[in-house]
DSSP file (Angstrom, degrees, kcal/mol; ACC not computed):
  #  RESIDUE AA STRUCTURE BP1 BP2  ACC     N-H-->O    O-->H-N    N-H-->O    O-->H-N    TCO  KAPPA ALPHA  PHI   PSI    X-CA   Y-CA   Z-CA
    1    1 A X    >>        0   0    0      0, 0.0     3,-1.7     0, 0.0     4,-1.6   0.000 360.0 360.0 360.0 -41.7    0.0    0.0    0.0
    2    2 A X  H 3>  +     0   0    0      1,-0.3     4,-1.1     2,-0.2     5,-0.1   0.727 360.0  51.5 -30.2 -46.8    3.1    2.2    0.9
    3    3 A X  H 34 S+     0   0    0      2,-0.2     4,-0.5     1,-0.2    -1,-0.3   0.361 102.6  64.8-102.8  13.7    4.6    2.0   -2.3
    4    4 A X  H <> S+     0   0    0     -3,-1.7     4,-1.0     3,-0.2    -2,-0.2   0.642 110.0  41.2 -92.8 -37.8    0.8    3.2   -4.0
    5    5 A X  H  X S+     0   0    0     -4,-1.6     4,-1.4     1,-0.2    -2,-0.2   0.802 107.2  55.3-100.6 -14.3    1.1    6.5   -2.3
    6    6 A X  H  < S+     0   0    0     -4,-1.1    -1,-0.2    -5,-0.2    -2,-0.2   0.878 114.2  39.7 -95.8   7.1    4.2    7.0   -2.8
    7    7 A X  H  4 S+     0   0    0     -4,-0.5    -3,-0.2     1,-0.1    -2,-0.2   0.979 119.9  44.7 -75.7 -76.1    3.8    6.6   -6.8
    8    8 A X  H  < S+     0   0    0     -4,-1.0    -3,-0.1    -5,-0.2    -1,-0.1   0.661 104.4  77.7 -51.4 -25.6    0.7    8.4   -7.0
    9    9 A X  S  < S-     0   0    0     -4,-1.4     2,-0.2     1,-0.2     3,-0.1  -0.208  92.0 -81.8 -96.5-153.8    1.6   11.5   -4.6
   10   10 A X        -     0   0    0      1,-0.1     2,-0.2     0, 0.0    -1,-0.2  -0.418  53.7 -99.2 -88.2 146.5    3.4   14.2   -5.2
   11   11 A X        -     0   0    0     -2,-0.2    -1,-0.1     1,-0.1    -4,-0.0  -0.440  42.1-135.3 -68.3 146.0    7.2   13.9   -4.9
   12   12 A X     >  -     0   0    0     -2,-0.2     4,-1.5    -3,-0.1    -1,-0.1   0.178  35.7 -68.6 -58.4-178.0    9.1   15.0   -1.5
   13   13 A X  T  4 S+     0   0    0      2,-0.2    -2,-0.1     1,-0.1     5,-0.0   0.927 130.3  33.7 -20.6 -76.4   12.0   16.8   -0.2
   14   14 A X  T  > S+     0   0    0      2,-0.2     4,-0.9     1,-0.2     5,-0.3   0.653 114.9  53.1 -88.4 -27.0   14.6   14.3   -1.4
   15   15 A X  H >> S+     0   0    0      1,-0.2     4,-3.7     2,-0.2     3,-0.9   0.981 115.9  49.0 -68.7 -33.3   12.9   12.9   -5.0
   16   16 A X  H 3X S+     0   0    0     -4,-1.5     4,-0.5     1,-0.4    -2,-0.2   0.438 110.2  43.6-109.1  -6.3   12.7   16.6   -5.7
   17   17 A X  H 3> S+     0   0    0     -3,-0.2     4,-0.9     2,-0.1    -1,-0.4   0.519 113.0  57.2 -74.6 -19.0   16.4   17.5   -4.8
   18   18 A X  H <X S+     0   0    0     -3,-0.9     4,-1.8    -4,-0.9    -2,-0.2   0.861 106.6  48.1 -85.1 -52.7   17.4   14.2   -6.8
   19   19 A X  H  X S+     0   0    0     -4,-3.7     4,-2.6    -5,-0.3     5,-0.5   0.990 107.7  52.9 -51.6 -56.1   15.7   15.5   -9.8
   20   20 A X  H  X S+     0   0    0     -4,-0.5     4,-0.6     1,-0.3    -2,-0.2   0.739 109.2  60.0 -55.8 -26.5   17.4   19.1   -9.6
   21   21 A X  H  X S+     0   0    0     -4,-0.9     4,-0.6     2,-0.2    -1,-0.3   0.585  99.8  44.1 -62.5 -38.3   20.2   17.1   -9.5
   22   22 A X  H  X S+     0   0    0     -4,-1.8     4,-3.3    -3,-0.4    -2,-0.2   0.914 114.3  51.2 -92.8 -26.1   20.1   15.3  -12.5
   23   23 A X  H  X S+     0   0    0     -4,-2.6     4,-1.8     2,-0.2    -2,-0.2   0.769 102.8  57.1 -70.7 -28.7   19.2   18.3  -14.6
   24   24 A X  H  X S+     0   0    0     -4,-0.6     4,-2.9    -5,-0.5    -1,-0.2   0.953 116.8  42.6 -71.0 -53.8   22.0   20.2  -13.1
   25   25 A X  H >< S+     0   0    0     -4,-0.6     3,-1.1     1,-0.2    -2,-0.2   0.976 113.8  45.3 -55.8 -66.3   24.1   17.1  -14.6
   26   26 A X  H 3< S+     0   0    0     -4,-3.3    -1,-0.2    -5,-0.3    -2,-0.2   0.931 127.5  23.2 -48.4 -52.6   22.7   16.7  -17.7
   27   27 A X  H 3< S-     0   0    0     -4,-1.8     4,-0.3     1,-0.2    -1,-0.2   0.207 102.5-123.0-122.9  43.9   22.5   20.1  -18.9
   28   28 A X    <<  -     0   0    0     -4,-2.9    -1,-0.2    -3,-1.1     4,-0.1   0.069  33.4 -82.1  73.2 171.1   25.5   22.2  -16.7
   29   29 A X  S  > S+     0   0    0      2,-0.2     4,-0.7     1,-0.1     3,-0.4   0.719 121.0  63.8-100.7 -46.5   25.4   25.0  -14.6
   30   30 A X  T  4 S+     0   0    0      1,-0.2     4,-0.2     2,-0.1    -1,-0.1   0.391 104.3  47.4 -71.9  -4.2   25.5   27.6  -17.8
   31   31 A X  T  > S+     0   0    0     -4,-0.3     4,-2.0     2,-0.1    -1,-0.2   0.543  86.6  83.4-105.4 -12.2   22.4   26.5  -19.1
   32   32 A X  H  > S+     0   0    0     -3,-0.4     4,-4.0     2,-0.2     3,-0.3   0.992  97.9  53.4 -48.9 -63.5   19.8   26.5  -15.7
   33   33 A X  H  X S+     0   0    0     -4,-0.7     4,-2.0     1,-0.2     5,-0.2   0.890 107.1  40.2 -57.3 -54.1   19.4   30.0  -16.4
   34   34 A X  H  > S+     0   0    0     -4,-0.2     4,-4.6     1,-0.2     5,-0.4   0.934 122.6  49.9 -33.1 -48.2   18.4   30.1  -20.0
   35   35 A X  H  X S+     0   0    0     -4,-2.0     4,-1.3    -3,-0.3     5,-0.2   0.913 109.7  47.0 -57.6 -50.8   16.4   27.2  -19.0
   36   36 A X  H  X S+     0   0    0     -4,-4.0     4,-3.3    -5,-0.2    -1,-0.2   0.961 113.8  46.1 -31.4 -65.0   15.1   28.9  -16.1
   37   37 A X  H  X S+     0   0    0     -4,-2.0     4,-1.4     2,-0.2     5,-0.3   0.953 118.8  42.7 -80.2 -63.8   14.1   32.3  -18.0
   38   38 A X  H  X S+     0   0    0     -4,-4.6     4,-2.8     1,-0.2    -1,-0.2   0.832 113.2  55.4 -62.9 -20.6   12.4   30.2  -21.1
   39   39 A X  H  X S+     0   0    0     -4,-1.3     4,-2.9    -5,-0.4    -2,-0.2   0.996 112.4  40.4 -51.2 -75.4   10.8   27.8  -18.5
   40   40 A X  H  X S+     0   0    0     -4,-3.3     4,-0.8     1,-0.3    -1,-0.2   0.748 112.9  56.5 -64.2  -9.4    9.2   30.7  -16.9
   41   41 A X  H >X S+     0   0    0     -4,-1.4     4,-1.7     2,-0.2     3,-0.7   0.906 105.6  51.8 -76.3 -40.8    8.3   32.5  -20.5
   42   42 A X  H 3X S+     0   0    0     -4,-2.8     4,-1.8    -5,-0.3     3,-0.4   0.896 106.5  55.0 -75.6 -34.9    6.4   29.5  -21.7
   43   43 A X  H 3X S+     0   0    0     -4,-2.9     4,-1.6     2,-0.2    -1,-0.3   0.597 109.4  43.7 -44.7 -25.9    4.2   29.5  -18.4
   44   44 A X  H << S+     0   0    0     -4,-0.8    -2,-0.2    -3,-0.7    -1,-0.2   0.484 114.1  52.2-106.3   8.3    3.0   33.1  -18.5
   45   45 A X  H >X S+     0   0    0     -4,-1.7     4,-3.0    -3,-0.4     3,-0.9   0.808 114.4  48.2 -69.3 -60.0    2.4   32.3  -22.5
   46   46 A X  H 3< S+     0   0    0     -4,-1.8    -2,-0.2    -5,-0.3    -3,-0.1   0.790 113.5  42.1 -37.9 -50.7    0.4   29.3  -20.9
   47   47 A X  T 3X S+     0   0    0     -4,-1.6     4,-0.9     2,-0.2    -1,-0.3   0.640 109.6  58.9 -64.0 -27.3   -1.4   31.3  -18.5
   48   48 A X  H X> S+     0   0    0     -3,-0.9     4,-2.6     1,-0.2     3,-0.8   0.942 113.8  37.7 -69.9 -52.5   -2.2   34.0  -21.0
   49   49 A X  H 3X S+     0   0    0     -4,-3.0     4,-1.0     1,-0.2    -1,-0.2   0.645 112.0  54.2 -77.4  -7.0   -3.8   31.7  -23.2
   50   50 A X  H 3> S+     0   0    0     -5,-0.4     4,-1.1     2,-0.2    -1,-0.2   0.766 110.7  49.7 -81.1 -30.4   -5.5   29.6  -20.6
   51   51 A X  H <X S+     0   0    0     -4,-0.9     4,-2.5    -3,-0.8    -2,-0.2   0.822 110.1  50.1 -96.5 -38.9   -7.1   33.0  -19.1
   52   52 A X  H  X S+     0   0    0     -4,-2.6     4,-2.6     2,-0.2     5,-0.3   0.982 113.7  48.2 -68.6 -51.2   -8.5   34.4  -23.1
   53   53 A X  H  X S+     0   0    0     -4,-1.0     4,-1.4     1,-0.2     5,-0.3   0.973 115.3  46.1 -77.2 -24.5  -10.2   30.7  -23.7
   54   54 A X  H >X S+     0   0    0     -4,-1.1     4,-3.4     1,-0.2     3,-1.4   0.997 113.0  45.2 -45.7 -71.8  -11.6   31.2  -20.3
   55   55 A X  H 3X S+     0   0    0     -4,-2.5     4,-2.0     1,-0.2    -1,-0.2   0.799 116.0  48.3 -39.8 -35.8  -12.8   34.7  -20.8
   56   56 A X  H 3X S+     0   0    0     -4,-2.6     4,-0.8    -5,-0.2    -1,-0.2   0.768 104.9  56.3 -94.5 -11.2  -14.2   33.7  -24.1
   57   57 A X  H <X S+     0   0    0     -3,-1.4     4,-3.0    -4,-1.4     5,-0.3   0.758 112.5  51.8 -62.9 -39.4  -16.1   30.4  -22.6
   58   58 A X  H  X S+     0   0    0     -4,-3.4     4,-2.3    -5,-0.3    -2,-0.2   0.939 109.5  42.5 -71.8 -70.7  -17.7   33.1  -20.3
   59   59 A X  H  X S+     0   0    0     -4,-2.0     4,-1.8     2,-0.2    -1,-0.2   0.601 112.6  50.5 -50.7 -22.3  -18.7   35.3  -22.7
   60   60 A X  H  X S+     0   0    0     -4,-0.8     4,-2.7     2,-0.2     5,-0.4   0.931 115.5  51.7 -53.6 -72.9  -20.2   32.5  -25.2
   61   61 A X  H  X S+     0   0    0     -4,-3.0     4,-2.8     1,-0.2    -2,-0.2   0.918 107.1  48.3 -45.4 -42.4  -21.9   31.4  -21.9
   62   62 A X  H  X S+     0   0    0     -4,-2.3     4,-3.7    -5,-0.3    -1,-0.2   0.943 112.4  50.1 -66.5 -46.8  -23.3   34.8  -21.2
   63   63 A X  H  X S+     0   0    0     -4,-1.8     4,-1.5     1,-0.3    -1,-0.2   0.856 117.1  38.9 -18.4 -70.9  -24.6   35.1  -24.9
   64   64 A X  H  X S+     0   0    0     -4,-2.7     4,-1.4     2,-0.2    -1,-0.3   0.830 112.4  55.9 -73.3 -47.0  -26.3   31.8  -24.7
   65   65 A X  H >X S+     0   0    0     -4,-2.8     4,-1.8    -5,-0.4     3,-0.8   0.968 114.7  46.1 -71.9 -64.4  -27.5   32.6  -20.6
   66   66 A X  H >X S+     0   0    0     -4,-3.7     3,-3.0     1,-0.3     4,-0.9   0.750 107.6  58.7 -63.2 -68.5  -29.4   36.3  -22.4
   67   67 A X  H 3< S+     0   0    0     -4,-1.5    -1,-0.3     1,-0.3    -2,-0.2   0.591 107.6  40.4 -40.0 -60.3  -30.9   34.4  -25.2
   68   68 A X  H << S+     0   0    0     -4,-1.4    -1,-0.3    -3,-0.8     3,-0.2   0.699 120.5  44.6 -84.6 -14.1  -32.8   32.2  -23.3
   69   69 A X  H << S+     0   0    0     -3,-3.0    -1,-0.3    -4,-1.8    -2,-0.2   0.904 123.6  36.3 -71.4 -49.4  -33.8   34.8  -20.8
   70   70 A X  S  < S-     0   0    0     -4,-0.9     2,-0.3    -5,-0.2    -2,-0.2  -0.553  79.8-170.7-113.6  75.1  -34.5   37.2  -23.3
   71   71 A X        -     0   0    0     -3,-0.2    -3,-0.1    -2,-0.2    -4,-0.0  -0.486  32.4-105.0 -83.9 108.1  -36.0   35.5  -26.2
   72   72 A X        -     0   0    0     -2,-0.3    -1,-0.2     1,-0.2    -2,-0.0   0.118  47.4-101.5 -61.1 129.0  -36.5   37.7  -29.6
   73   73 A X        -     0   0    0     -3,-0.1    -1,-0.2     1,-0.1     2,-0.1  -0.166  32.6-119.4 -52.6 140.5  -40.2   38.6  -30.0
   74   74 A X        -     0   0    0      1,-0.1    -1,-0.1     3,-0.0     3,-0.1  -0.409  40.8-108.9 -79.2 133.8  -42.2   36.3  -32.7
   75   75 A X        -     0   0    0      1,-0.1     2,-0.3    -2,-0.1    -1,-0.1  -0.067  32.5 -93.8 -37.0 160.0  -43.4   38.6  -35.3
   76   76 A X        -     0   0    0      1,-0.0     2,-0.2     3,-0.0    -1,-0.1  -0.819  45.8-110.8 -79.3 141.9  -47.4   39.6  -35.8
   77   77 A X        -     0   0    0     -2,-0.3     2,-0.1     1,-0.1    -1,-0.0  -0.416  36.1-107.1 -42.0 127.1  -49.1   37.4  -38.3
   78   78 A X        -     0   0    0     -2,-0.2     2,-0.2     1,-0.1    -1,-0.1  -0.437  38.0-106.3 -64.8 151.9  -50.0   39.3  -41.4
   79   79 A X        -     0   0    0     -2,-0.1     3,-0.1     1,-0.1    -1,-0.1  -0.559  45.4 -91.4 -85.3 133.5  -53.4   39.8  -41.6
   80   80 A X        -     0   0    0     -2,-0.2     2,-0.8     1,-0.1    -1,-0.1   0.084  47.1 -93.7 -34.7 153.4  -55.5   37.5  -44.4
   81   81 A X  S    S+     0   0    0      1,-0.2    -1,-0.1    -3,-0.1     3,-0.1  -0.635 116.3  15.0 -63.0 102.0  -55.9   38.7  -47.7
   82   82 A X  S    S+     0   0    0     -2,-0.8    -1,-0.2     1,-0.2    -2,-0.1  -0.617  96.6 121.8 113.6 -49.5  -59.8   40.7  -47.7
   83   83 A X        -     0   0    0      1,-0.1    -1,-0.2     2,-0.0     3,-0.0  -0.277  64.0-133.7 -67.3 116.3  -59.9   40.7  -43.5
   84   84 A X        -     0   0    0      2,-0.1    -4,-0.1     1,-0.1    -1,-0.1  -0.157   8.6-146.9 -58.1 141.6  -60.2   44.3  -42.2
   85   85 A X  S    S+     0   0    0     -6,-0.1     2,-0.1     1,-0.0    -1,-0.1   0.914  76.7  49.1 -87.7 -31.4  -57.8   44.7  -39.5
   86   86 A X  S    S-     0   0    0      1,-0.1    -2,-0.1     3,-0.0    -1,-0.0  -0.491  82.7-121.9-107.1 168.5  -59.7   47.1  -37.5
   87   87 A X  S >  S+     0   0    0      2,-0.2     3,-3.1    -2,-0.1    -1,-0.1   0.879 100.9  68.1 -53.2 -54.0  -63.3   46.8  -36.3
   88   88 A X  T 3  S+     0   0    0      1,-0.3     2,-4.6     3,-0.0    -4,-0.0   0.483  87.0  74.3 -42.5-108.3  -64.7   49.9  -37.8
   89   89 A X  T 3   +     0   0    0      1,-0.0     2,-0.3     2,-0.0    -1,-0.3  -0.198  62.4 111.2  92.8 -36.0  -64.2   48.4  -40.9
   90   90 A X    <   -     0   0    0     -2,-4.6     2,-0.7    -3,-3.1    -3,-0.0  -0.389  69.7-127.4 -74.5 130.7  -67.1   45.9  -40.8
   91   91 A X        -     0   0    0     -2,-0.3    -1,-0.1     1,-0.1     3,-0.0  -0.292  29.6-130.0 -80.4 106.8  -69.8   47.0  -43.5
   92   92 A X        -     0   0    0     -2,-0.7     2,-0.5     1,-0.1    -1,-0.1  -0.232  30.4 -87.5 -64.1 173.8  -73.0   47.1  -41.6
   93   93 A X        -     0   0    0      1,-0.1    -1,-0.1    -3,-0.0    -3,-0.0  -0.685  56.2 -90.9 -94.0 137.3  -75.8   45.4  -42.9
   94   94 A X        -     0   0    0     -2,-0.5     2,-0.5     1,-0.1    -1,-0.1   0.001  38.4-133.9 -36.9 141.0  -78.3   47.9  -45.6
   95   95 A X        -     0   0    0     -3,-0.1     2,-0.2     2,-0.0    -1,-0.1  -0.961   6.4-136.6-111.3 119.4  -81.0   49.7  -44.0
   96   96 A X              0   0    0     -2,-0.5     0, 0.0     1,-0.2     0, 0.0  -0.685 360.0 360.0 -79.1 130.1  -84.4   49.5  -45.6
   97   97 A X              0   0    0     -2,-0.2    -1,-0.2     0, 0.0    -2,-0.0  -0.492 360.0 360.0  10.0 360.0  -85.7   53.1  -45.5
């Protein structure tokens, strides 16, 4: 069970000096910093771009949220072809005089 947490969690103290340690070997003392600097460029590219598809998920959502709240009014039917719109309109019937 021991060896389940320590695979799955996050590394410690000592895995995480061990690592820094093999990178210091592999690629020298004169290249941590380059490494450093692009390291840290390519995370606030990451973050920039993580934070615009957020912002533009919101606004999508908000779109979608007012449509359904506010839902464009249905046209009037046009009125048949002969049928008076207004009341006056209606011919009363002849009056024998």
């Amino acid at each position: 069970m021991d060896t389940m947490a320590f695979i799955s969690g996050m590394p410690g103290g000592t895995e995480v000096l061990l690592i820094l340690f093999i990178i210091l070997l592999l690629f020298g003392a004169k290249k941590l910093p380059e490494l450093s600097r692009s390291l840290g460029k390519s995370l606030g590219e990451f973050k920039k771009g993580k934070e615009d598809l957020e912002k533009e998920i919101r606004d999508i959502q908000h779109e979608v949220h007012e449509e359904t709240i506010t839902p464009e009014p249905e046209p009037e039917p046009e009125p048949e072809e002969g049928i008076s719109e207004t009341k006056d309109a209606v011919k009363a019937p002849p009056s024998e005089d």
